[in-house]
MARBA-451407 format. One record per residue (C-alpha): x, y, z. Coordinates in steps of 0.02 Angstrom, whole numbers, plus 50000, padded with zeros to 5 digits. Each point is the difference from the previous one (the first is absolute). Layout:
// residues N
XYZ;...
//
This chain:
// residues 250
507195535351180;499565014950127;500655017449949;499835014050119;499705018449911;500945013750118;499105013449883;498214996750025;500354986550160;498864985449914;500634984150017;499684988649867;500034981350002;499814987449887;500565011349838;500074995549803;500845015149912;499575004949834;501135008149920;500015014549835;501285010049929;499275018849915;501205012549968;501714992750046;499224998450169;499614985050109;498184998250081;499164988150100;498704996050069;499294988350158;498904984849987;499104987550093;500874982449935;498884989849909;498815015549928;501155004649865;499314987549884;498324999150058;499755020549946;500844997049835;498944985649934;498665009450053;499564989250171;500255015150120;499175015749984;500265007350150;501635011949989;499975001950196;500354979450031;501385000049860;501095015650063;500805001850183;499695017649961;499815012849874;501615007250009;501275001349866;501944993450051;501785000949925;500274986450124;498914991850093;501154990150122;500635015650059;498515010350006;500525009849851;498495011349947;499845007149810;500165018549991;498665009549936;500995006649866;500614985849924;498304989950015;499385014549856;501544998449896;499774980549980;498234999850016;499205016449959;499044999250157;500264999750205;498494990750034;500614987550101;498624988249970;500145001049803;501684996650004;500004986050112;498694991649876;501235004649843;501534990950086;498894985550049;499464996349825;501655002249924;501344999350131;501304984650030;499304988950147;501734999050095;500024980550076;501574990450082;500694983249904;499054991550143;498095006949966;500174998749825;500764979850005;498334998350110;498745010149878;500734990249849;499684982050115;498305005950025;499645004449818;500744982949939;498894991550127;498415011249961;500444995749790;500014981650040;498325001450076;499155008249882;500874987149876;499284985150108;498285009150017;499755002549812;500704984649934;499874979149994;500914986349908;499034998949845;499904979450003;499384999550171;499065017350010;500625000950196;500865014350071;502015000950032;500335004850173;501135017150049;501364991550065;500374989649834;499655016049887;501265008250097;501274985849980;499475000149803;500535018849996;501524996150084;500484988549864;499685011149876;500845012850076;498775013150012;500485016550053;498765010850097;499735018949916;499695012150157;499115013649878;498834989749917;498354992550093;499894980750040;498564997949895;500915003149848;501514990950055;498874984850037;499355000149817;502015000249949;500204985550112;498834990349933;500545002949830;501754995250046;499544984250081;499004995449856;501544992849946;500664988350119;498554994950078;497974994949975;499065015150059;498715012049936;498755012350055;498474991650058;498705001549898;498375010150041;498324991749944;498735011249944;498054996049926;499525012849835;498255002249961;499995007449825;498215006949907;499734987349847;500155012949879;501915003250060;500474984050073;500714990549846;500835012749925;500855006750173;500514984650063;501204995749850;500765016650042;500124992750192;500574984349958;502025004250006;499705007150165;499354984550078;501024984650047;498784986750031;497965000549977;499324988350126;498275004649963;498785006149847;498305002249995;498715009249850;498255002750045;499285017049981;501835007850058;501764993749969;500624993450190;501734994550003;501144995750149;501874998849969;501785002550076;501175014749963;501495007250049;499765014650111;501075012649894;498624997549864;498505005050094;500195019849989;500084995149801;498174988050008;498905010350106;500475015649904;499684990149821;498184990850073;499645019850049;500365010049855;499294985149882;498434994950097;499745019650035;499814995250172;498654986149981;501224986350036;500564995350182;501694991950055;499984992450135;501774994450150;499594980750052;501644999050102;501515010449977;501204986550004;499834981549960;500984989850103;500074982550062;500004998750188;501664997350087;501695007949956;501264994149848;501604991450074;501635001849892;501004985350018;
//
């Protein structure tokens, strides 16, 4: 979209309009597509390559600028810059039927990924490709949510495909060193947090290396630190184990 400004003579191209309503009154603002999201998670700090520029519109395809006046009323300021930031952190990103069918393709494909990345069939321990995790989601239905981040709608995913199909999170396996004193006692208290202890050794410390799943490890290292006061040491062998090639689903 290119939308030509007769009151200031810019001509801006490529627009996303954000959009906010304050005081009865419409007010937008002009945006480089694709930045939008970037400054509100947080990826984009730089105002300048998320704005067009740092002027306040009624409308911006027809080069409607915000008077003064009413920019106080709704805002209780006419700094231009301010403002802008306000509407971009709260205002309506306005998108046609045909960006937002595309943004909710990519997300779907983007959730599958993640889904594939993080997880294997638990008999085989080997990875499900993208292309069948999207056909799983298909199946199931799954409906893409265009306010919430792919990361949590991945861990959804996999909780909904839990049941119809073999998949979990891949385990991480991890090595403990625990001081002698500590190490019997804690590891009964880590012993629901581990799936499978592939290796345990007591000589003058407590070694032990074992798979777990990943949303538990936030829970171990915190318990080995507060009990061991810091004398114990955990240790990431891989972050996923997985069986070379990729799981086929017949």
């Amino acid at each position: 979209m290119s939308i030509f400004t007769p009151t200031n003579q810019i001509r801006l191209t490529n627009v996303a309009v954000v959009r906010a309503r304050r005081a009865g009154k419409r007010f937008e603002i002009a945006c480089y597509r694709n930045k939008v999201m970037g400054w509100r998670s947080g990826a984009e700090k730089d105002i300048d390559e998320v704005l067009q520029t740092h002027t306040v519109f009624v409308n911006v395809s027809k080069g409607q600028v915000a008077k003064k006046e009413d920019l106080v009323k709704a805002f209780g300021t006419d700094d231009q810059t301010e403002i802008c930031k306000m509407i971009l952190s709260k205002g309506e990103l306005q998108v046609s039927d045909k960006e937002r069918h595309t943004q909710l393709e990519q997300m779907f494909r983007d959730i599958a990924t993640i889904v594939a990345d993080k997880c294997v069939n638990p008999e085989t321990k080997r990875p499900y490709t993208v292309i069948l995790i999207e056909r799983a989601m298909k199946d199931i239905h799954y409906s893409v949510k265009p306010n919430k981040s792919t990361k949590q709608q991945a861990l959804e995913v996999i909780r909904q495909l839990k049941e119809t199909m073999q998949i979990e999170r891949a385990h991480m396996r991890l090595r403990f060193i625990l001081p002698p004193k500590e190490g019997k006692k804690l590891k009964e208290k880590l012993k629901p947090l581990i799936k499978v202890i592939e290796n345990e050794d007591f000589h003058e410390q407590l070694e032990i290396v074992c798979l777990i799943d990943p949303g538990c490890f936030r829970e171990i290292d915190e318990l080995i630190r507060c009990e061991t006061k810091g004398k114990g040491t955990l240790e990431v062998l891989s972050l996923k184990d997985v069986e070379e090639g990729d799981e086929k689903l017949e």
